[in-house]
VOKOLTI-492517 format. One record per residue (C-alpha): x, y, z; residue in three letters. Coordinates in steps of 0.05 Angstrom, whole numbers, padded with zeros to 5 digits, always signed. Example, Ala and Ser with C-alpha at 12.3 -4.5 7.8 and 13.67 -1.06 7.14 Angstrom:
# residues 2
+00246-00090+00156ALA
+00273-00021+00143SER
***
This chain:
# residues 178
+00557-00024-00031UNK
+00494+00010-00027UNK
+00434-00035-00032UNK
+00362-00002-00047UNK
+00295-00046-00035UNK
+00245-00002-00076UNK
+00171-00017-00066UNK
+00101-00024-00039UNK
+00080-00054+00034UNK
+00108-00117+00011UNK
+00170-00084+00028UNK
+00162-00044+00073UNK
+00138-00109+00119UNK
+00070-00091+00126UNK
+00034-00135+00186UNK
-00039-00134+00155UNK
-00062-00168+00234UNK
-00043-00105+00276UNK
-00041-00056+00221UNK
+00043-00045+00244UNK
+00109-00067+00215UNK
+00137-00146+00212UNK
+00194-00138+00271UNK
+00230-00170+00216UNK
+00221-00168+00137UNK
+00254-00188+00073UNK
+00303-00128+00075UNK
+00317-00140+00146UNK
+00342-00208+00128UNK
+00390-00182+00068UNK
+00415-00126+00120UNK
+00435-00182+00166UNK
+00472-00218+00119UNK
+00504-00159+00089UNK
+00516-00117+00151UNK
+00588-00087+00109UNK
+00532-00051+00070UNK
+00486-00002+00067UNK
+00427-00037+00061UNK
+00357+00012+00047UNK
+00281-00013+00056UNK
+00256+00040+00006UNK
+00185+00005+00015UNK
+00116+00053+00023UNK
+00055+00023+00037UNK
+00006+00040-00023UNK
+00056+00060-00076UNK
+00034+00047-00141UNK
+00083+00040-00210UNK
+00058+00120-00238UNK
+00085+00149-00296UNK
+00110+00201-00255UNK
+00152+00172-00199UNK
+00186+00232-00160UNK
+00203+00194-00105UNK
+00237+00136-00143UNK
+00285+00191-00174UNK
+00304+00225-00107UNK
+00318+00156-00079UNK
+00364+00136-00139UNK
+00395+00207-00136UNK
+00397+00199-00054UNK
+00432+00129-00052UNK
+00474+00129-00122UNK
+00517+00100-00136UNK
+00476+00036-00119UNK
+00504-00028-00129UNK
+00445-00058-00129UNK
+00358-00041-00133UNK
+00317-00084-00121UNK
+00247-00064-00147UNK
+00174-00100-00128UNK
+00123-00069-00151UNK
+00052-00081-00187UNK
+00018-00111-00130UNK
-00027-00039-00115UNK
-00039-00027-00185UNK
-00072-00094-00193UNK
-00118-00099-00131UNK
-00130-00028-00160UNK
-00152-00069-00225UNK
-00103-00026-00266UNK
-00097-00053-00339UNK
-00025-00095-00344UNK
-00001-00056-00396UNK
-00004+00014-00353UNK
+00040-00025-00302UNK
+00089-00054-00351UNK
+00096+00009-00380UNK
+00117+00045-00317UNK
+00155-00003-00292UNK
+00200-00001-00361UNK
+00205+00076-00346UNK
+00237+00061-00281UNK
+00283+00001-00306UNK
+00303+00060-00363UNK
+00313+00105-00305UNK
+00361+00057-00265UNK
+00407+00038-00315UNK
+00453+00092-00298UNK
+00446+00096-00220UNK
+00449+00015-00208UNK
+00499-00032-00218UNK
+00457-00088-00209UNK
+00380-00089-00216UNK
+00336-00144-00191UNK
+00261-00137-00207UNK
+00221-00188-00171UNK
+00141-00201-00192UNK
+00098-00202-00139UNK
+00062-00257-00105UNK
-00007-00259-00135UNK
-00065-00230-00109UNK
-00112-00279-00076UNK
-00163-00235-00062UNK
-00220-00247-00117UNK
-00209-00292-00188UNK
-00196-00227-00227UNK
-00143-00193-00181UNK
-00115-00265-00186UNK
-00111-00272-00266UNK
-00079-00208-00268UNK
-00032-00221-00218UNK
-00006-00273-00257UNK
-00009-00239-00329UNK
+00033-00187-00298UNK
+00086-00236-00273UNK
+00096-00262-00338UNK
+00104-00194-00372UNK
+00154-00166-00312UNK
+00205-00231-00342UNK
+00204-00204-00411UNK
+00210-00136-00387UNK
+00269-00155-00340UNK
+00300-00202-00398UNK
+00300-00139-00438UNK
+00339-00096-00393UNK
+00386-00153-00374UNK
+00359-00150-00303UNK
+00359-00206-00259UNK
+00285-00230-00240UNK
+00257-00265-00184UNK
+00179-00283-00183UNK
+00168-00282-00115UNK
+00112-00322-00127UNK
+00152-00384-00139UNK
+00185-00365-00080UNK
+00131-00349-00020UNK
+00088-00415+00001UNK
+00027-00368+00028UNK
+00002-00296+00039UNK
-00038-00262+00095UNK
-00110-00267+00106UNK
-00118-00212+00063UNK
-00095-00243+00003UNK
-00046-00188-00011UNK
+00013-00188+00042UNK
+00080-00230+00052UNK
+00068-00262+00125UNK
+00132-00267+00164UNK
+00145-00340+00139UNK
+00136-00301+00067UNK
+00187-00249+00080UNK
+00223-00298+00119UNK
+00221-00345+00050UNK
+00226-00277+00013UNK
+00298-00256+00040UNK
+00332-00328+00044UNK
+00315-00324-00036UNK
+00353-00259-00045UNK
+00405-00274+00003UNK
+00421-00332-00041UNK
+00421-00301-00103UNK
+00472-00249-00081UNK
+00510-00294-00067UNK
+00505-00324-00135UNK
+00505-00267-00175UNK
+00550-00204-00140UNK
***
């Protein structure tokens, strides 16, 4: 099964001390526990949910047929103080777009940003609307900030005990749910 991790630095395992990679993240931890698959860390630091997402259609096209995506996105849109509905929006374009390249599709919300009060409120609006958007295309949904018991010193990154937290979540619920 083919197994696609679509999103920001969050999953790419961005190490905000040394400006390098985690020499494990939340995909590397799904990978280990389903080494029979192919497992992809689609992750980019700085992507942001556009209207327009080229490189989210190659990737589908690249790795179909996918038996599961797993999509977390949002967090760049908000710290750049994006309105929630412009993120909800293209992140329903995407779900549209996976519906016939993905067996399974898991959105996860972000953790929220801790950075200032605002980035923080809208952290947490968003969450709420990526449930009702993932309720409405029958996607699973995790909200990783249910999940993930602290974030770097930045405010806006997993820490290795986050992506450590992050993938033991996931893990789980493919075992659950696949």
């Amino acid at each position: 099964m083919n197994i696609v991790c679509y999103g920001d630095s969050n999953t790419y395992g961005f190490n905000p001390l040394d400006g390098g990679c985690y020499e494990t993240n939340w995909v590397d931890i799904v990978r280990e526990n389903y080494k029979d698959d192919f497992v992809v860390n689609a992750g980019l630091n700085g992507r942001l949910v556009e209207p327009r997402q080229f490189l989210y259609d190659v990737t589908l096209r690249q790795y179909a047929p996918i038996g599961l995506l797993v999509i977390m996105l949002g967090t760049n849109n908000v710290d750049h103080l994006e309105p929630v509905e412009h993120i909800t929006v293209g992140l329903h374009v995407m779900l549209r777009r996976a519906l016939s390249k993905a067996e399974h599709i898991l959105l996860l919300a972000p953790p929220y940003l801790r950075n200032d009060e605002e980035r923080y409120q809208r952290s947490k609006e968003l969450n709420k609307k990526l449930k009702v958007l993932a309720d409405s295309f029958h996607a699973d949904f995790i909200d990783v900030e249910e999940v993930v018991s602290e974030l770097a010193f930045d405010g806006i990154h997993l820490t290795k005990k986050g992506h450590e937290q992050l993938g033991k979540t996931i893990v789980d619920y493919m075992k659950k749910s696949l």
